[in-house]
C-alpha positions as a Markdown table, in Angstrom:
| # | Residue | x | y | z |
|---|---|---|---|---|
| 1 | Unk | 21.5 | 2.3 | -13.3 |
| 2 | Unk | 17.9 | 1.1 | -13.0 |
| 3 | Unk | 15.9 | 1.6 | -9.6 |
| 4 | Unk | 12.7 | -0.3 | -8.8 |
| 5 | Unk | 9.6 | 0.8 | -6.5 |
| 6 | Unk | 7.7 | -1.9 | -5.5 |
| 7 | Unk | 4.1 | 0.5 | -5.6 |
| 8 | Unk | 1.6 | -2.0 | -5.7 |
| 9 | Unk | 0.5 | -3.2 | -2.2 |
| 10 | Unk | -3.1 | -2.7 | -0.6 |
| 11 | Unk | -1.4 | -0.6 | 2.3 |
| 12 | Unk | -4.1 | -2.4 | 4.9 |
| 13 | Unk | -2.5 | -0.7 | 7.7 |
| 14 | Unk | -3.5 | 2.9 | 6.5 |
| 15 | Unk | -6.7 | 1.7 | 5.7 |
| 16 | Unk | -7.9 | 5.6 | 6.3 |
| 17 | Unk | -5.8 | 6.9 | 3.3 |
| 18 | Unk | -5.4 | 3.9 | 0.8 |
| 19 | Unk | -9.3 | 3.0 | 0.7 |
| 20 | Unk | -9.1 | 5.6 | -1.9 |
| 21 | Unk | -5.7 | 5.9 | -3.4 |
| 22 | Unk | -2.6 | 3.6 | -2.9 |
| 23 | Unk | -0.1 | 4.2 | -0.5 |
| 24 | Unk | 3.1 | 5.4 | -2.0 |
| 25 | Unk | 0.7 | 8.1 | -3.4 |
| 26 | Unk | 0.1 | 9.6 | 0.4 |
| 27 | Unk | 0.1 | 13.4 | 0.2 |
| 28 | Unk | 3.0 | 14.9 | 2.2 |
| 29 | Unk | 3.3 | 18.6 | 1.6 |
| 30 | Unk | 1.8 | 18.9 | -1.5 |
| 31 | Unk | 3.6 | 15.5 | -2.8 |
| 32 | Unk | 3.0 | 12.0 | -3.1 |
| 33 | Unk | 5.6 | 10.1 | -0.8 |
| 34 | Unk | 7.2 | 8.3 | -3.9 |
| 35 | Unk | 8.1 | 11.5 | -4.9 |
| 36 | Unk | 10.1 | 12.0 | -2.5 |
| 37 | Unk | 11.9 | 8.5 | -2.7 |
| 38 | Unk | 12.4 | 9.0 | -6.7 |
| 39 | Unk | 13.8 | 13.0 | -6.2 |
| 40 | Unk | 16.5 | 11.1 | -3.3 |
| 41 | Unk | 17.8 | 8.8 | -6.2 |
| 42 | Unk | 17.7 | 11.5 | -8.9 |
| 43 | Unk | 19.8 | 13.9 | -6.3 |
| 44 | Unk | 22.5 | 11.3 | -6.9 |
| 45 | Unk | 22.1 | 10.6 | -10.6 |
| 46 | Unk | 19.6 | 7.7 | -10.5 |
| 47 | Unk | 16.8 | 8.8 | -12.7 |
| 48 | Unk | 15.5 | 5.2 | -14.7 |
| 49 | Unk | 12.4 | 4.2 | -12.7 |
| 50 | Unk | 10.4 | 1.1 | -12.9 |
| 51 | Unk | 7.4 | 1.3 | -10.8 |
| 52 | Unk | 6.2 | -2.0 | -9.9 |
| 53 | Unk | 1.9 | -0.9 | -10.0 |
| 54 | Unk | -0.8 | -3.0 | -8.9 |
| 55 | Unk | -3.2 | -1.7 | -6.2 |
| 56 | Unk | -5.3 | 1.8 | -7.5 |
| 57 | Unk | -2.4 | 1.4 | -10.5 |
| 58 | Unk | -4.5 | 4.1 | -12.7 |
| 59 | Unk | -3.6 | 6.9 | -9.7 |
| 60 | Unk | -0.2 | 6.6 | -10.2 |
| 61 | Unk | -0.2 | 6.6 | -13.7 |
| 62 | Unk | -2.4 | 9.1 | -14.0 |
| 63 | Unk | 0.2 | 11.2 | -11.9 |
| 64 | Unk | 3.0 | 10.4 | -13.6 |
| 65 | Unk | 1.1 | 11.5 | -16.8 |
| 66 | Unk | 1.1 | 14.8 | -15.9 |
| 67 | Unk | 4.6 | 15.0 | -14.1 |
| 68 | Unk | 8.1 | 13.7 | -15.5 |
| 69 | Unk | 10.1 | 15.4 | -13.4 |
| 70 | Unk | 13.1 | 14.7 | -16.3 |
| 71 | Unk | 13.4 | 11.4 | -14.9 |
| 72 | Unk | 13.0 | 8.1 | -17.1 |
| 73 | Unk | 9.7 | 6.7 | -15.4 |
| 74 | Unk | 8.2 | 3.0 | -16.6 |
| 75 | Unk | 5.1 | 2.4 | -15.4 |
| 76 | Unk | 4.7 | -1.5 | -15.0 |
| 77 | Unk | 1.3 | -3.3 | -13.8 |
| 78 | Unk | 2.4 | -6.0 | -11.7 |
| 79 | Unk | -0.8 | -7.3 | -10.4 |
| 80 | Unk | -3.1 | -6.5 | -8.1 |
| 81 | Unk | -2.7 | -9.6 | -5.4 |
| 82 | Unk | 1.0 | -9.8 | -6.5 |
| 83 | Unk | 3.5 | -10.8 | -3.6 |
| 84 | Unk | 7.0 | -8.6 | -3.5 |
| 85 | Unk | 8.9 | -11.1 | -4.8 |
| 86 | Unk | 6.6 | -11.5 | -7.6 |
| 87 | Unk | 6.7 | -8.1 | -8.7 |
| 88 | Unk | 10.2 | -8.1 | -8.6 |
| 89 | Unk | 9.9 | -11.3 | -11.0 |
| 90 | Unk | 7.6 | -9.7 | -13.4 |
| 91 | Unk | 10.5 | -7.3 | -14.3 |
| 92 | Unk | 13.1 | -9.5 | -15.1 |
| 93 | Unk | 13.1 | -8.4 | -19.2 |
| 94 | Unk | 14.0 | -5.2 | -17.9 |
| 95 | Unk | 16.4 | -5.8 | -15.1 |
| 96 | Unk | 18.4 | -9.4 | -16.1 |
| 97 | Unk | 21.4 | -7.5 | -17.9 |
| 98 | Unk | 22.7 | -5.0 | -14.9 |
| 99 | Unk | 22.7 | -4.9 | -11.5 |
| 100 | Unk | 19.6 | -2.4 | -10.0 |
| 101 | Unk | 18.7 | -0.8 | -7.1 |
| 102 | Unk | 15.3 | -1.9 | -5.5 |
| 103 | Unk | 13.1 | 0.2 | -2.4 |
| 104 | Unk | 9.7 | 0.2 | -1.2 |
| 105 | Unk | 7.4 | 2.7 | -1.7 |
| 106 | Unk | 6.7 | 3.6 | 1.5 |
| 107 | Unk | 9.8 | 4.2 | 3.1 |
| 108 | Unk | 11.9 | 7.1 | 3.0 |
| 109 | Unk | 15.7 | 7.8 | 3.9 |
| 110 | Unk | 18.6 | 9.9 | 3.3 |
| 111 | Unk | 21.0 | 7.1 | 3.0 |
| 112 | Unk | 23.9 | 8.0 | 0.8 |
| 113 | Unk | 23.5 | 5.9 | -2.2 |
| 114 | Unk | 27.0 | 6.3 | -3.7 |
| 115 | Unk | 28.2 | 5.0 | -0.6 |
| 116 | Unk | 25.6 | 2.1 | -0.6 |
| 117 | Unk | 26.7 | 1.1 | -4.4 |
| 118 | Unk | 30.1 | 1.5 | -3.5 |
| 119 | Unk | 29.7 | -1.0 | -0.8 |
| 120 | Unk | 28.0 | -3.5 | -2.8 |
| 121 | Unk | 30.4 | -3.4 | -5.4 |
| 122 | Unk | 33.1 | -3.8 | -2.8 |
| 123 | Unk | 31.5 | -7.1 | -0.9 |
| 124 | Unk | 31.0 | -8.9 | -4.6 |
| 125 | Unk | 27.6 | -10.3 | -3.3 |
| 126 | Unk | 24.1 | -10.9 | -5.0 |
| 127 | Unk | 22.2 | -9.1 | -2.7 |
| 128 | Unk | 22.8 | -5.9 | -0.2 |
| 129 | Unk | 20.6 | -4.7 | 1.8 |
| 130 | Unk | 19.6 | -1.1 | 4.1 |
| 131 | Unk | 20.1 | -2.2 | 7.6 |
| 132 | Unk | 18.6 | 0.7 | 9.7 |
| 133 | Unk | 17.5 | 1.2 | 13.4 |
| 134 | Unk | 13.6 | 1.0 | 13.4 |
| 135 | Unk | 12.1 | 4.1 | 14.8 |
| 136 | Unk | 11.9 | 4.2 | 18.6 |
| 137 | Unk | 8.4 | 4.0 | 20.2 |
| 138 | Unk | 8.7 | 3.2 | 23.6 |
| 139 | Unk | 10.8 | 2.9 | 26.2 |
| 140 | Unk | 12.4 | -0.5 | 27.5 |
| 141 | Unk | 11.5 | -2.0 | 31.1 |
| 142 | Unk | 13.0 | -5.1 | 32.2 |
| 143 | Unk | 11.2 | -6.8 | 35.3 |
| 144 | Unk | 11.7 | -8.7 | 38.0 |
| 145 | Unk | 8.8 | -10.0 | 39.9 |
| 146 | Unk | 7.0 | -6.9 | 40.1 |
| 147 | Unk | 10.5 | -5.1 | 40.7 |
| 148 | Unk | 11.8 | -3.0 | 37.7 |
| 149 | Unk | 15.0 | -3.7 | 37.7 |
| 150 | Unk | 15.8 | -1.9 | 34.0 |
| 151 | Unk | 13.9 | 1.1 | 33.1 |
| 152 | Unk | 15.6 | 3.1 | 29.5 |
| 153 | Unk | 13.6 | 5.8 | 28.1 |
| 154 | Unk | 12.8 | 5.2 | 24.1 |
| 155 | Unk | 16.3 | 4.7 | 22.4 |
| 156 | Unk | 17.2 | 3.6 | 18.8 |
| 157 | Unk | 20.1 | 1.8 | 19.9 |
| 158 | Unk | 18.0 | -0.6 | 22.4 |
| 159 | Unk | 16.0 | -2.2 | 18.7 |
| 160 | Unk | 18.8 | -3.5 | 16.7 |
| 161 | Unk | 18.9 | -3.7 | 13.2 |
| 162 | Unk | 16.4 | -4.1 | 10.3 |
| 163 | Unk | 15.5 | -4.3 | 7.2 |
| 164 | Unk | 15.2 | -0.7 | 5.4 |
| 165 | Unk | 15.1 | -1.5 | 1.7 |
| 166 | Unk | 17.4 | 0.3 | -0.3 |
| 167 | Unk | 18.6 | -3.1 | -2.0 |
| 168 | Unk | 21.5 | -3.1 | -4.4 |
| 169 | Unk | 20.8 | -6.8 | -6.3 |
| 170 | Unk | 22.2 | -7.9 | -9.0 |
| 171 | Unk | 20.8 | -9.7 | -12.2 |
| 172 | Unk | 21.1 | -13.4 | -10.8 |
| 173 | Unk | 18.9 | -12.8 | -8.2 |
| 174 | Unk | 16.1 | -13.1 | -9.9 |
| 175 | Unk | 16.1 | -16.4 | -10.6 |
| 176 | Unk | 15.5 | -17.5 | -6.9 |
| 177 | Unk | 11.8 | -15.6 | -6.9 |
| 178 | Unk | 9.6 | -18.5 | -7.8 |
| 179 | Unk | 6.4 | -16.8 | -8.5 |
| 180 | Unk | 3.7 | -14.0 | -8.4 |
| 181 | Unk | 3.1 | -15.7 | -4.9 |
| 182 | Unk | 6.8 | -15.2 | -3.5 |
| 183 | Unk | 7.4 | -12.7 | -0.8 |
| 184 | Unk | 11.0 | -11.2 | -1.6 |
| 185 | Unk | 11.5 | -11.1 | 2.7 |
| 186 | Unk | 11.4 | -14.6 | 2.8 |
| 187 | Unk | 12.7 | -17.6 | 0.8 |
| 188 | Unk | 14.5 | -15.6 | -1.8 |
| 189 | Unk | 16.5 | -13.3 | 0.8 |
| 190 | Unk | 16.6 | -16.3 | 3.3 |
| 191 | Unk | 18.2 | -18.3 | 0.6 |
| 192 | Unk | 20.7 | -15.6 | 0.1 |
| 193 | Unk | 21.4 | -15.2 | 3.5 |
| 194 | Unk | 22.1 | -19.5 | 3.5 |
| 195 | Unk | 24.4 | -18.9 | 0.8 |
| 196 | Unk | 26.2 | -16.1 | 2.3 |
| 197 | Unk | 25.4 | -14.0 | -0.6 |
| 198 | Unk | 23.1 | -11.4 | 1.6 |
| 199 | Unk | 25.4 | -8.4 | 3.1 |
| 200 | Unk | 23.9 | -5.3 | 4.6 |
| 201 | Unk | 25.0 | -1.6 | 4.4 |
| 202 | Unk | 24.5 | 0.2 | 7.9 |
| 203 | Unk | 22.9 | 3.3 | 7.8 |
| 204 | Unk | 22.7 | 5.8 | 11.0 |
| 205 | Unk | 21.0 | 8.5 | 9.6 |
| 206 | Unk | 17.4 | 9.3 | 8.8 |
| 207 | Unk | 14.9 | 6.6 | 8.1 |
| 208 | Unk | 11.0 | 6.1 | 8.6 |
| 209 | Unk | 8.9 | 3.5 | 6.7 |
| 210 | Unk | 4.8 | 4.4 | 6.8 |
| 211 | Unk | 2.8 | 1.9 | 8.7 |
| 212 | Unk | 0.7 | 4.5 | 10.6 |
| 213 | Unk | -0.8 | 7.7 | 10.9 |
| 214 | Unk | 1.5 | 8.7 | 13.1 |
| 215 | Unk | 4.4 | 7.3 | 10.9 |
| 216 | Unk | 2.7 | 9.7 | 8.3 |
| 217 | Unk | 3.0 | 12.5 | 10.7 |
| 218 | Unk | 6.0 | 12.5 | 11.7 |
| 219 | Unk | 7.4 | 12.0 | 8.2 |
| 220 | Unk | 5.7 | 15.7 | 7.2 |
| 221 | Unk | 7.5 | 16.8 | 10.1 |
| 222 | Unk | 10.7 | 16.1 | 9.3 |
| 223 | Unk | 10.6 | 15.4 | 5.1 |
| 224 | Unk | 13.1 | 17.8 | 5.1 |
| 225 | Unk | 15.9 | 15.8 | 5.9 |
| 226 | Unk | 16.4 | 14.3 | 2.5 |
């Protein structure tokens, strides 16, 4: 089964590392982060990659080169101002005969992925997505006046759910992404979601996408739990 990496955005937010290099290609002990996302889906048998490049593209293939890995690895320049949805599109000769898995490339988990396939194939939809607790940042005060009246240190379970990647989608999909211009979070999930073809896996354990620095931090800290 194949597995996407969408590896091509600017990374604006981390502006201090990806002036230079893009961002799934962030060092974290002695590893690019996209390492670390490609070695979860190889520890469970899921070694075809298709690395959706854009942004700094020459890095990653310049990396990739020079390590295999033993994994399968299809380096594919999507553009450089392409939208998510668009560099999903530009791989539909690849991906329109089976269904794939699809992440970003700047978010890393230990969701089980056996379990996540399982469930897809289960709920018989186009589309299933992550659903993860966003990292907790601060705590939760509800006022009154000038009267706290609800005061919760930082806690998961006060954010809801969100999006975590880690998409199972199957080959139909692809023909709701208009464009290079489409973003993948919006009309083509929101279409799925209409047509109650959008289901989401719940995952409780580790999670952190890369936004920040400290994002980037506390990822070294704890890269061990995948």
């Amino acid at each position: 089964m194949k597995v996407v990496i969408l590896a091509g955005g600017l990374g604006t937010r981390l502006s201090e590392y990806t002036h230079s290099i893009p961002k799934p290609m962030i060092d974290i002990k002695g590893k690019p982060m996209i390492y670390y996302i490609m070695k979860h889906f190889s520890k469970y048998g899921f070694k075809e990659f298709y690395l959706a490049l854009g942004y700094k593209k020459e890095i990653v293939k310049r990396y990739f080169k020079n390590n295999s890995f033993g994994w399968k690895i299809n380096l594919v320049d999507t553009g450089n101002n392409t939208m998510t949805g668009g560099r999903l599109k530009r791989l539909t000769k690849y991906l329109n005969k089976e269904k794939f898995f699809l992440t970003y490339g700047d978010g890393i988990s230990n969701v089980n992925l056996k379990k996540l396939l399982k469930f897809h194939n289960n709920n018989n939809k186009l589309v299933t997505l992550t659903a993860v607790r966003p990292p907790a940042r601060f705590g939760a005060v509800k006022l009154k006046g000038n009267l706290v009246k609800y005061f919760k240190e930082k806690s998961k379970l006060d954010e809801g759910w969100i999006n975590g990647g880690f998409f199972v989608m199957e080959p139909k999909f692809l023909k709701y992404i208009k464009n290079d211009r489409t973003f993948l979070e919006r009309k083509p999930l929101e279409k799925m979601f209409k047509k109650k073809q959008l289901v989401a896996y719940r995952h409780s354990g580790f999670w952190q996408c890369v936004d920040t620095k400290r994002d980037l931090d506390f990822i070294k800290e704890n890269i061990k739990k995948i």
